[in-house]
PASEBA-1860 file (N, C-alpha, C; in nm, 3 decimals):
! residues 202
1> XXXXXXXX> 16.929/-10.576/-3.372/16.901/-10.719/-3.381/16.811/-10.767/-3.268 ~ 16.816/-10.701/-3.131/16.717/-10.730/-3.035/16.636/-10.723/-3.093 ~ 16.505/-10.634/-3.137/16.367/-10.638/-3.247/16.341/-10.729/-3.323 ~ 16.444/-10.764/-3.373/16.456/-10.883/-3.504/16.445/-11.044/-3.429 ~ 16.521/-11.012/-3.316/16.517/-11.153/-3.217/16.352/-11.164/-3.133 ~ 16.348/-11.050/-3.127/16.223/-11.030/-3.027/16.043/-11.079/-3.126 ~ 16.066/-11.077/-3.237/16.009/-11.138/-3.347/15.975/-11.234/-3.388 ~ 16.113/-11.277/-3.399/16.132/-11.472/-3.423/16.100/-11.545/-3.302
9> XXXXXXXX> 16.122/-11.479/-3.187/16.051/-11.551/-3.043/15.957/-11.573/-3.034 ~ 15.831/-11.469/-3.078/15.715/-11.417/-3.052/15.666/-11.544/-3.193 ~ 15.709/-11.572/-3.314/15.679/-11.642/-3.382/15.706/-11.764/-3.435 ~ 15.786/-11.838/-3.365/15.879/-11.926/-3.367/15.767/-12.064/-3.392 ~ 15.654/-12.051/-3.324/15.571/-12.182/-3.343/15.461/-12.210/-3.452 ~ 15.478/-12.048/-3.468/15.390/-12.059/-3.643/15.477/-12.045/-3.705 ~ 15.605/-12.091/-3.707/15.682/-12.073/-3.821/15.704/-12.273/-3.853 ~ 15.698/-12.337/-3.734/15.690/-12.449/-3.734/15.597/-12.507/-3.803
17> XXXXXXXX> 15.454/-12.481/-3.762/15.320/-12.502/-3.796/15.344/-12.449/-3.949 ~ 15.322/-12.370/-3.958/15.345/-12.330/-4.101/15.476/-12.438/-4.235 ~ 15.587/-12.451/-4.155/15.646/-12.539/-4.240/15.602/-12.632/-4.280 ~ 15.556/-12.723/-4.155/15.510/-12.870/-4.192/15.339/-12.847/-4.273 ~ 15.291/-12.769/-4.253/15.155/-12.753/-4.397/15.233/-12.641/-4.519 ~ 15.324/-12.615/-4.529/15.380/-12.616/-4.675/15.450/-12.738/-4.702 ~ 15.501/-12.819/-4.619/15.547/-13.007/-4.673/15.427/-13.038/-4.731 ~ 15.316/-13.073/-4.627/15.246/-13.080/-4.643/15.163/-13.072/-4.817
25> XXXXXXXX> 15.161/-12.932/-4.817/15.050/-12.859/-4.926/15.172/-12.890/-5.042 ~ 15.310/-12.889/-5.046/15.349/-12.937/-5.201/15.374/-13.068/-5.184 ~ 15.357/-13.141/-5.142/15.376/-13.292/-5.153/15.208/-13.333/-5.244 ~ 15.094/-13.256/-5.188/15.002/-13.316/-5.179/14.970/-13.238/-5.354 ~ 15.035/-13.083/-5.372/15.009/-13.045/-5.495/15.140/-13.090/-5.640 ~ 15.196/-13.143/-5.602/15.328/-13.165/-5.700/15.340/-13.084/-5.785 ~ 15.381/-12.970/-5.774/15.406/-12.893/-5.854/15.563/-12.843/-5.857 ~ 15.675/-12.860/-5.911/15.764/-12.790/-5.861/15.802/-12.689/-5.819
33> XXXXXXXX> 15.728/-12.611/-5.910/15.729/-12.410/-5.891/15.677/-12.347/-5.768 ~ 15.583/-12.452/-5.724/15.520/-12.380/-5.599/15.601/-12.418/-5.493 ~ 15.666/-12.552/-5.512/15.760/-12.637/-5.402/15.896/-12.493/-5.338 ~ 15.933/-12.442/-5.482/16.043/-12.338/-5.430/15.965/-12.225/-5.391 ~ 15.860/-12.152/-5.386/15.763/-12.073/-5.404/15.686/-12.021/-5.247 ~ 15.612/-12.124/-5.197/15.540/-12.173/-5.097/15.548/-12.149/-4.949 ~ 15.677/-12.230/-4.932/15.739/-12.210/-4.804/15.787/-12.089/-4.813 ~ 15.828/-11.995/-4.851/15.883/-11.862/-4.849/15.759/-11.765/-4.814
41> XXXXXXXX> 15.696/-11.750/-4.921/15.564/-11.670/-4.925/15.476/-11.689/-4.750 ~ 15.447/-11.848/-4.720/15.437/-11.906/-4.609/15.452/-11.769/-4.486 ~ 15.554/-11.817/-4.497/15.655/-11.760/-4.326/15.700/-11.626/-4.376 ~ 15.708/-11.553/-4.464/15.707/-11.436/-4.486/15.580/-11.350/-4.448 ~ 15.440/-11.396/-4.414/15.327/-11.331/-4.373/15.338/-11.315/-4.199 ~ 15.425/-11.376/-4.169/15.442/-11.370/-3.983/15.547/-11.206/-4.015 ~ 15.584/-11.178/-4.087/15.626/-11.042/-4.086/15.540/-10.942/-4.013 ~ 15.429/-10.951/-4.134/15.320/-10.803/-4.098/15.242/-10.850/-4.007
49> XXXXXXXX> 15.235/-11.027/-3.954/15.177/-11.008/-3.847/15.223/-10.986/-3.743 ~ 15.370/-11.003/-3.669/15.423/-10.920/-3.574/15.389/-10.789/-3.568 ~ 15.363/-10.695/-3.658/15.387/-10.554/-3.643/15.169/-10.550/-3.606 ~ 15.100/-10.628/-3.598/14.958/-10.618/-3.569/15.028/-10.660/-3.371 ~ 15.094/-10.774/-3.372/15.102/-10.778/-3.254/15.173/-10.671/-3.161 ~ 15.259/-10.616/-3.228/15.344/-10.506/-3.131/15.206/-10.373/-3.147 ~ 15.103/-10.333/-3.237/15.036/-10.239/-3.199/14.909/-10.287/-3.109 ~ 14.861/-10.427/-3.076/14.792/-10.507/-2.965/14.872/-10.423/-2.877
57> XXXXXXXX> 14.987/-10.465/-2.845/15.093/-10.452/-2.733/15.125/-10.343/-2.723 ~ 15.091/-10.241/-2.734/15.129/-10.093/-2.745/15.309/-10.115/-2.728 ~ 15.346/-10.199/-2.797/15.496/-10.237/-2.847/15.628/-10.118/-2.859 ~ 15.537/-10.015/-3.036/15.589/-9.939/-3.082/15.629/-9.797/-2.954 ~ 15.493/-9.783/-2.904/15.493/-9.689/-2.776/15.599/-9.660/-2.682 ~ 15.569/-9.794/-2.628/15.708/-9.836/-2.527/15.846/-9.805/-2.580 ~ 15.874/-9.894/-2.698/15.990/-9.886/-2.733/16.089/-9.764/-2.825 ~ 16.020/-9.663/-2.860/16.059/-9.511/-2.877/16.090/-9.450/-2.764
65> XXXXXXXX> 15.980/-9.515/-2.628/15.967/-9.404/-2.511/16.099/-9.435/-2.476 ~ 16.168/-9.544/-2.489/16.296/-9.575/-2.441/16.420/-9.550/-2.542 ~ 16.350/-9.483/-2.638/16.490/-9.389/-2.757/16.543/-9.455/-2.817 ~ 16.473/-9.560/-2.899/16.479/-9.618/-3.039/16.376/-9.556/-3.108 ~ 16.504/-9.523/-3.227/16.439/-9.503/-3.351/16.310/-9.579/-3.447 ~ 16.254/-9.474/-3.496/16.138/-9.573/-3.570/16.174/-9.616/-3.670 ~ 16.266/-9.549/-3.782/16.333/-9.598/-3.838/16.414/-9.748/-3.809 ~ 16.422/-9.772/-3.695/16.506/-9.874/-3.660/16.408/-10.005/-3.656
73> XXXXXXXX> 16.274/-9.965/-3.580/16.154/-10.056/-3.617/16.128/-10.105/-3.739 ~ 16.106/-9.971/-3.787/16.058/-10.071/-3.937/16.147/-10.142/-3.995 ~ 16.305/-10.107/-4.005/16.425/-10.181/-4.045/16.415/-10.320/-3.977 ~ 16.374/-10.301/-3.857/16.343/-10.458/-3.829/16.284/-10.560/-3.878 ~ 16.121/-10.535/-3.950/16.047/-10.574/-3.957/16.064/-10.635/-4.115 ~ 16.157/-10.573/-4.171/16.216/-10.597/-4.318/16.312/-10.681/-4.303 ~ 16.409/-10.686/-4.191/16.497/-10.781/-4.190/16.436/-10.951/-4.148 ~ 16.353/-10.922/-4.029/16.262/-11.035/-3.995/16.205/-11.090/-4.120
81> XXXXXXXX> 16.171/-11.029/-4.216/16.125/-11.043/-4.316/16.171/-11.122/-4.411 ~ 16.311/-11.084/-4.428/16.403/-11.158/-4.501/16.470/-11.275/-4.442 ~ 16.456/-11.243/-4.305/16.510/-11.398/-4.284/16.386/-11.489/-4.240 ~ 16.288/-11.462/-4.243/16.171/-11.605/-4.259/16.173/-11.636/-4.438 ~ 16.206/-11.512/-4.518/16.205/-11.588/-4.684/16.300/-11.669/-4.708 ~ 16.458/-11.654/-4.628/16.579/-11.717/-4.635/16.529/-11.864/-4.576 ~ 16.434/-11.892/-4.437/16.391/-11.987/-4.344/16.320/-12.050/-4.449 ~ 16.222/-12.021/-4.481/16.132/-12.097/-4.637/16.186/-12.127/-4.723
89> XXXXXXXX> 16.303/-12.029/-4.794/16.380/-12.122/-4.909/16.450/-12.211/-4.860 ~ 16.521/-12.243/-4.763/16.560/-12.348/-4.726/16.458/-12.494/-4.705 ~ 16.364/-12.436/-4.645/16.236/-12.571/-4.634/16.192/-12.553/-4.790 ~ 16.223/-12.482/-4.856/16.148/-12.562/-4.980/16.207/-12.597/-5.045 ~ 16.389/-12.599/-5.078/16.531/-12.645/-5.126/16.463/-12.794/-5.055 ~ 16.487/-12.783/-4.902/16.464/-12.929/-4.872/16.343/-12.992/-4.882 ~ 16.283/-12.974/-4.908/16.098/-13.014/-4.943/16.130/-13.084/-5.115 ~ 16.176/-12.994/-5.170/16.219/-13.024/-5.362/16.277/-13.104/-5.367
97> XXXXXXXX> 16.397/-13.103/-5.319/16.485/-13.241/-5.309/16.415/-13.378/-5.265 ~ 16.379/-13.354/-5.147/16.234/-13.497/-5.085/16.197/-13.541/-5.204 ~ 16.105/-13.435/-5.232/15.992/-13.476/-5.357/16.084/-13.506/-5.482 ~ 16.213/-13.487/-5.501/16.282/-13.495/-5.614/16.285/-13.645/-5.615 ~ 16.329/-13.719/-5.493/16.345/-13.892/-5.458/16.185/-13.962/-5.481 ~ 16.122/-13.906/-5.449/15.975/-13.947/-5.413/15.918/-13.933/-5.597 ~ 15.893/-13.813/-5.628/15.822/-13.820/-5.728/15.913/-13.778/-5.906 ~ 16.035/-13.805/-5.859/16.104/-13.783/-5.970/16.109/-13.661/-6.082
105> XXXXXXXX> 16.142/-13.567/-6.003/16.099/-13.429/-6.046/16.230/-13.359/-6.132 ~ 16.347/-13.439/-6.122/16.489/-13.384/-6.186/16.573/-13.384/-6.143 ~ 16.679/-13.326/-6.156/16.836/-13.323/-6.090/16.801/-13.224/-5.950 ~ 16.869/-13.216/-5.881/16.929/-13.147/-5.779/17.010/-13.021/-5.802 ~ 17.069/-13.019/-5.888/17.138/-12.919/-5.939/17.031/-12.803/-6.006 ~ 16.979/-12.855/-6.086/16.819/-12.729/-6.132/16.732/-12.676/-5.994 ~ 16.724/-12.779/-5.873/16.645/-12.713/-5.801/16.696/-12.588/-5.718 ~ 16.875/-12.641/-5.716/16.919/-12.531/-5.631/16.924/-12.444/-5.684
113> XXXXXXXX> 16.926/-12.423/-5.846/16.945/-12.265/-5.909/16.816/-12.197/-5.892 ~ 16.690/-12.263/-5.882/16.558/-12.201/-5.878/16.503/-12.174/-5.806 ~ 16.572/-12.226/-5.671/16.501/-12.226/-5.511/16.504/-12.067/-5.474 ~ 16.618/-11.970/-5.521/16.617/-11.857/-5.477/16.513/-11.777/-5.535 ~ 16.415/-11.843/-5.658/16.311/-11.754/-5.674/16.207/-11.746/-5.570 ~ 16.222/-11.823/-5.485/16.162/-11.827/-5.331/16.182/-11.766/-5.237 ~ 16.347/-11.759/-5.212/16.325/-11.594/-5.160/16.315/-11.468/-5.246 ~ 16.350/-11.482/-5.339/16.303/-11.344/-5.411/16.214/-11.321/-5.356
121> XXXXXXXX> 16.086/-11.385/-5.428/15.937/-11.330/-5.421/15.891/-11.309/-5.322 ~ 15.956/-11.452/-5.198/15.882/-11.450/-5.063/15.937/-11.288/-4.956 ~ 16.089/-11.199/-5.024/16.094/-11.134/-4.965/16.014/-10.972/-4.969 ~ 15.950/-11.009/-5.173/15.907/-10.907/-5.242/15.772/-10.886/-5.146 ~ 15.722/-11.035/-5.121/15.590/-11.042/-5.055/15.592/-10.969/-4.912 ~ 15.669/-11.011/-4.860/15.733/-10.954/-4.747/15.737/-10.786/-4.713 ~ 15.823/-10.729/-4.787/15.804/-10.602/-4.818/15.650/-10.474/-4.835 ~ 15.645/-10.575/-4.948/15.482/-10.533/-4.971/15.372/-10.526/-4.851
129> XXXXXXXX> 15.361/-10.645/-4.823/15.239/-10.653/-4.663/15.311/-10.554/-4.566 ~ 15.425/-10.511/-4.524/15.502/-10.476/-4.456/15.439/-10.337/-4.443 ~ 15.491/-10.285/-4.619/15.459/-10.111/-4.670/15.304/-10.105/-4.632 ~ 15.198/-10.204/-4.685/15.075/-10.206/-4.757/15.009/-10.127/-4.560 ~ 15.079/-10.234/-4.494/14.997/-10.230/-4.347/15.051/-10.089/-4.282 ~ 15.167/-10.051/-4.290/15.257/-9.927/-4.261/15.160/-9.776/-4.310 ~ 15.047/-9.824/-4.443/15.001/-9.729/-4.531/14.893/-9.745/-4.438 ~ 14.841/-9.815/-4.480/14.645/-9.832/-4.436/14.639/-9.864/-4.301
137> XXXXXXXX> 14.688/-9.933/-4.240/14.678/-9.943/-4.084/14.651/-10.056/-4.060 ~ 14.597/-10.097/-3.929/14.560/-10.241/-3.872/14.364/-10.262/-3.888 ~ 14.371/-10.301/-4.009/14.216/-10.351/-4.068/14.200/-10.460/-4.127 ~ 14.078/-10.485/-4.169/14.048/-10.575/-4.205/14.025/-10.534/-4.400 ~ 14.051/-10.450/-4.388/14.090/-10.372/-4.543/14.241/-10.392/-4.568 ~ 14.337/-10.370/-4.459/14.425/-10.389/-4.492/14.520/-10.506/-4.511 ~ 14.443/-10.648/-4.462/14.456/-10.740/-4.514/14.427/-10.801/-4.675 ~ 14.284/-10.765/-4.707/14.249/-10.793/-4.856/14.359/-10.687/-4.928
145> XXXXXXXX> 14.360/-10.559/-4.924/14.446/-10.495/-5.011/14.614/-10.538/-5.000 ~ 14.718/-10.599/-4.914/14.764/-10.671/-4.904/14.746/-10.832/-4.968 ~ 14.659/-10.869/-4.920/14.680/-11.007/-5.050/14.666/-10.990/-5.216 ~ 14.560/-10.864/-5.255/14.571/-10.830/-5.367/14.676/-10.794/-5.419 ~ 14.722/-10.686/-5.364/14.874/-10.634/-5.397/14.944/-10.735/-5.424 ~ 14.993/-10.826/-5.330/15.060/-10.944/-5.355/15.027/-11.073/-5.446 ~ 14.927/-11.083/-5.482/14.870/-11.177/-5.568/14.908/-11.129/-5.724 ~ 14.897/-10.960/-5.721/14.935/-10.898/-5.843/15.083/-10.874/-5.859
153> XXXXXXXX> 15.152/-10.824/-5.789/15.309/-10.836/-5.810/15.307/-10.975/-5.821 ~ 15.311/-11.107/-5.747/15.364/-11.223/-5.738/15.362/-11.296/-5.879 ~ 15.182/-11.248/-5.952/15.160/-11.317/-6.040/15.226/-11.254/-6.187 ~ 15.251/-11.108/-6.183/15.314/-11.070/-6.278/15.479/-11.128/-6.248 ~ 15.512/-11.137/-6.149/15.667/-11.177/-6.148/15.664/-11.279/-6.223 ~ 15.609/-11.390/-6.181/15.555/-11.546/-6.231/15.598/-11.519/-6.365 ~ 15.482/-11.460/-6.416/15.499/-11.450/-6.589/15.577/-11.415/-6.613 ~ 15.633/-11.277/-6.608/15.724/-11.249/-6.678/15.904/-11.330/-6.631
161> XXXXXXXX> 15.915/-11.416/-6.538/15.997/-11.506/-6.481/15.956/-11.642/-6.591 ~ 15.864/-11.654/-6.608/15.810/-11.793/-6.690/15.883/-11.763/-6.866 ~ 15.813/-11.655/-6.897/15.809/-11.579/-7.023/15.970/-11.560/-7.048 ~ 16.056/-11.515/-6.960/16.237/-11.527/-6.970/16.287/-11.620/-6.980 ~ 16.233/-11.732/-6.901/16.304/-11.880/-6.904/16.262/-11.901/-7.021 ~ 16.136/-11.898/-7.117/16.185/-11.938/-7.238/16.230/-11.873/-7.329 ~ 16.215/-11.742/-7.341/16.311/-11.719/-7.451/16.479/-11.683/-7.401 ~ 16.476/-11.739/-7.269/16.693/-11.722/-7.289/16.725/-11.864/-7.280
169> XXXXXXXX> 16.659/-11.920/-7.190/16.623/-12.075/-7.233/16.755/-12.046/-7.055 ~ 16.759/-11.953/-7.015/16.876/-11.966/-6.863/16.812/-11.929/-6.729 ~ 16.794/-12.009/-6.633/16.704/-11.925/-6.505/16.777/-11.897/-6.435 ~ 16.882/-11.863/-6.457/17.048/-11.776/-6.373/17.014/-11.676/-6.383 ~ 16.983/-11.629/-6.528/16.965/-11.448/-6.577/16.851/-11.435/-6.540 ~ 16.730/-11.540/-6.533/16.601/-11.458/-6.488/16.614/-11.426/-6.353 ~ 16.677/-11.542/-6.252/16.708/-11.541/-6.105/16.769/-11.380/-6.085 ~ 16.856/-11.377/-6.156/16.951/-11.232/-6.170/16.876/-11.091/-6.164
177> XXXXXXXX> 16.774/-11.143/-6.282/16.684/-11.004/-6.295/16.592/-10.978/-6.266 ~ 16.559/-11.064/-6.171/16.445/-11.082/-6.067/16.545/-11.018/-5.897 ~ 16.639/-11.080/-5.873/16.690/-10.956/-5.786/16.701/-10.821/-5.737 ~ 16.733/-10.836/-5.888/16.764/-10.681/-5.980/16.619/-10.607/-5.900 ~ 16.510/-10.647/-5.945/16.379/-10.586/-5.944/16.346/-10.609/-5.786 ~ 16.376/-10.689/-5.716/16.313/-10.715/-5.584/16.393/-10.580/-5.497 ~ 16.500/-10.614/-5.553/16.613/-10.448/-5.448/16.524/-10.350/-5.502 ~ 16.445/-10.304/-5.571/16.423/-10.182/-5.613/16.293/-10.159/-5.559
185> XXXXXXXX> 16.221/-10.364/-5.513/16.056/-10.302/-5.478/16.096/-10.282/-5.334 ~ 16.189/-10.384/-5.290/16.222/-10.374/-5.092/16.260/-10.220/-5.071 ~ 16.353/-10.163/-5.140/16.378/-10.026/-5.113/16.249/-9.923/-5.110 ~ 16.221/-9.907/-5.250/16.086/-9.860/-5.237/15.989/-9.906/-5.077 ~ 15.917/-10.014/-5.059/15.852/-10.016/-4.970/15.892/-10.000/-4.783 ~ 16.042/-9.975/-4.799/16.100/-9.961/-4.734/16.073/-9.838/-4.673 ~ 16.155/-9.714/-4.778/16.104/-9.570/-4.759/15.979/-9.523/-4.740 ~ 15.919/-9.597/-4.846/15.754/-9.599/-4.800/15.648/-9.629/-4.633
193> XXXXXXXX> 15.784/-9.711/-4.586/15.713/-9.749/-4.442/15.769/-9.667/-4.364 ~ 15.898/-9.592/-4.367/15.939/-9.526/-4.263/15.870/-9.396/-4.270 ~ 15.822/-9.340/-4.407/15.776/-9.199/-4.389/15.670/-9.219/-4.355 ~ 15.582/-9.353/-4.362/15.446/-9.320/-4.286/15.465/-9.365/-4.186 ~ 15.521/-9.453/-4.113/15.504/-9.499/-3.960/15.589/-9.336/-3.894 ~ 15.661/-9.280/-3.940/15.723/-9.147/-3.877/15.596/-9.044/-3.850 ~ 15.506/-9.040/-3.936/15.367/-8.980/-3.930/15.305/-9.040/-3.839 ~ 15.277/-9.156/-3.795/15.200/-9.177/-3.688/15.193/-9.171/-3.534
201> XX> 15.100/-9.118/-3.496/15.084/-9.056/-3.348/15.057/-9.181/-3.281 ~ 15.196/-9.246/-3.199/15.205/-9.347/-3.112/15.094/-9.327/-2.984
END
């Protein structure tokens, strides 16, 4: 949990900055979907950018030389991960609700069942930039192939999340089976980051 703390320190003021321009950006776009959506995705990109700052910082170096596992790094960087998507669904639970008084968007009760598609995705996103940068390295390639990646999982989730809600007509079971699928991409990119960051010559 030190790593994980040592993270949220290091990012604590773009996580601020970042909230108030996702208020910001769904107030100004009214959309509901993006309202639960937004803030997650948001503050889930300070993930893979910590791990650019700890290789600035010859971070990783140091902190093996002192007999932590790398395994234990990257486990960090997934957990940090998940709790800035948990930090965003909450600002966008409370962002929806705002806008629920303001622009009359529905009950309260629908937003809370849908808000967790915000962390879903924002942790799927999470994962992904996580693996994507773990693969290709610290570039400027590995940013575009990272937003692609993520633009393409996010947008197929979308649909086929859109495409369930209407034919079960329930966003419990899509919420459900969208879980279902996020444990299977976090794991995946998971393993995926430890066998290549274990390959790399600190």
């Amino acid at each position: 949990m030190t790593l994980v703390r040592k993270d949220l320190i290091l990012i604590k003021s773009s996580i601020v900055s970042l909230s108030i321009f996702a208020a910001v950006l769904c107030f100004l776009l009214k959309v509901p979907l993006i309202t639960y959506i937004l803030p997650a995705v948001l503050l889930v990109s300070l993930a893979s950018a910590s791990i650019r700052w700890d290789e600035q910082c010859n971070w990783d170096r140091y902190i093996t030389s002192i007999g932590v596992d790398r395994n234990t790094i990257v486990r960090s960087k997934f957990v940090t991960g998940a709790i800035l998507a948990l930090i965003g669904t909450a600002i966008g639970l409370v962002i929806s609700i705002s806008m629920s008084y303001v622009y009359d968007f529905g009950d309260v009760a629908s937003m809370v069942t849908a808000c967790p598609l915000g962390f879903i995705i924002g942790i799927i996103v999470s994962s992904v930039s996580v693996a994507v940068y773990y693969v290709t390295g610290n570039s400027v390639k590995t940013q575009y192939i990272s937003v692609v990646a993520n633009i393409v999982v996010i947008s197929a989730l979308i649909t086929l999340s859109m495409i369930a809600a209407e034919a079960f007509g329930d966003l419990t079971l899509v919420v459900l089976a969208l879980a279902a699928v996020a444990v299977v991409i976090v794991y995946t990119c998971y393993l995926v980051s430890c066998r290549r960051f274990a390959g790399i010559d600190l």
